[in-house]
N, C-alpha and C positions, 0 to 999 in steps of 0.2 A: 381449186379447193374441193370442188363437190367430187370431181371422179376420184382424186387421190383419199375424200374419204369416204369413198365406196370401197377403194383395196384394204386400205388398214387404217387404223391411230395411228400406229407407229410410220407410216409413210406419210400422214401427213405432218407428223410433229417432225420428220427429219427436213422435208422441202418448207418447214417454217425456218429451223433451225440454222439451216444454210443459208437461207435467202438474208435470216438476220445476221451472220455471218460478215458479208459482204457489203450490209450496211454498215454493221459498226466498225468495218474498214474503211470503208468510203468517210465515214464522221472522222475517225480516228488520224485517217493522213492530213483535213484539216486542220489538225493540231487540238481540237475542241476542250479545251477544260473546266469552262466557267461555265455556268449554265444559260448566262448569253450567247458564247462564243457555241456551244450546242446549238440549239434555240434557232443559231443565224444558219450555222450547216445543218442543220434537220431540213429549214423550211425551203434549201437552195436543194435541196437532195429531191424533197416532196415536189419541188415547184418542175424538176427536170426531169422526173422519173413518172412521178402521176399527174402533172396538171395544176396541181394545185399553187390557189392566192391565198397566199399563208401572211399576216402581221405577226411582226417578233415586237415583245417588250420585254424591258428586265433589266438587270445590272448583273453584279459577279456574283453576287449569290441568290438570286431568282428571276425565272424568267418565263413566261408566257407566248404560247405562239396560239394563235387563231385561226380554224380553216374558215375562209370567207367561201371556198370552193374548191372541189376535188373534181378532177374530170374525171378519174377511173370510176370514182364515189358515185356520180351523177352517172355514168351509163350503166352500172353496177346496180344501180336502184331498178332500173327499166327490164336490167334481164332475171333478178332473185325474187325470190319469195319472200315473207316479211321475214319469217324462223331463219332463212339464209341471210339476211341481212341485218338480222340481229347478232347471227354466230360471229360474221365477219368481224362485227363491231366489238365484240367482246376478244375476239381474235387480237385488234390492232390495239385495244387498250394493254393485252397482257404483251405485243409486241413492244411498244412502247414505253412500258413497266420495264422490261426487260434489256432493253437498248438503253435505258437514262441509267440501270444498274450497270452495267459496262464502264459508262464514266462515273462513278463511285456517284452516282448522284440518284435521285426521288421524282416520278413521275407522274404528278397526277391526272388522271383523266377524264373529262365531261363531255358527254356528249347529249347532242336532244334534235331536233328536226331539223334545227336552221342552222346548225355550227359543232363544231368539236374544237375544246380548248382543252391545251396540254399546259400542265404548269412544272417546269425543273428547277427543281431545289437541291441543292449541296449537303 
């Protein structure tokens, strides 16, 4: 992220763009339509790509996933600046916003020192 936005905006909005791309392919071939059935491939996507001990809750039309831990998140903290790791954070809320509108559905986002909770609604 930091060298891509040292060349432009525009090349970091495209390696966001693409990367979320092939996530909401990867969500999508699970078949995901409920905001549980999301919810459960989000946190098996997060838990194999970044690390992450994610709890899913919820039924078919709302559902809650919890980061208990991010491994990229944790070594992420040790190498940024706090302004770099507040962009990042603001980065993954608008990604996530943007990944839950894919499947016609609402993304809300919280985050604070000890956790980040996602809530998807229909």
């Amino acid at each position: 992220f930091e060298v891509l936005s040292k060349q432009s905006e525009a090349a970091l909005n495209e390696y966001k763009a693409t990367t979320r791309k092939y996530r909401v392919a990867a969500l999508k071939e699970q078949g995901a339509n409920t905001p549980i059935e999301l919810a459960k491939a989000m946190a098996e996507f997060e838990a194999n790509v970044f690390g992450s001990q994610i709890e899913v809750e919820g039924d078919e039309k709302s559902a809650t996933l919890t980061y208990n831990s991010c491994a990229m998140w944790n070594a992420l903290q040790k190498l940024l600046k706090p302004e770099q790791q507040e962009k990042m954070g603001e980065g993954f809320q608008t990604c996530m916003q943007d990944i839950a509108k894919e499947f016609g559905m609402n993304a809300q986002v919280e985050m604070n020192e000890q956790t980040c909770t996602i809530k998807l609604t229909k």
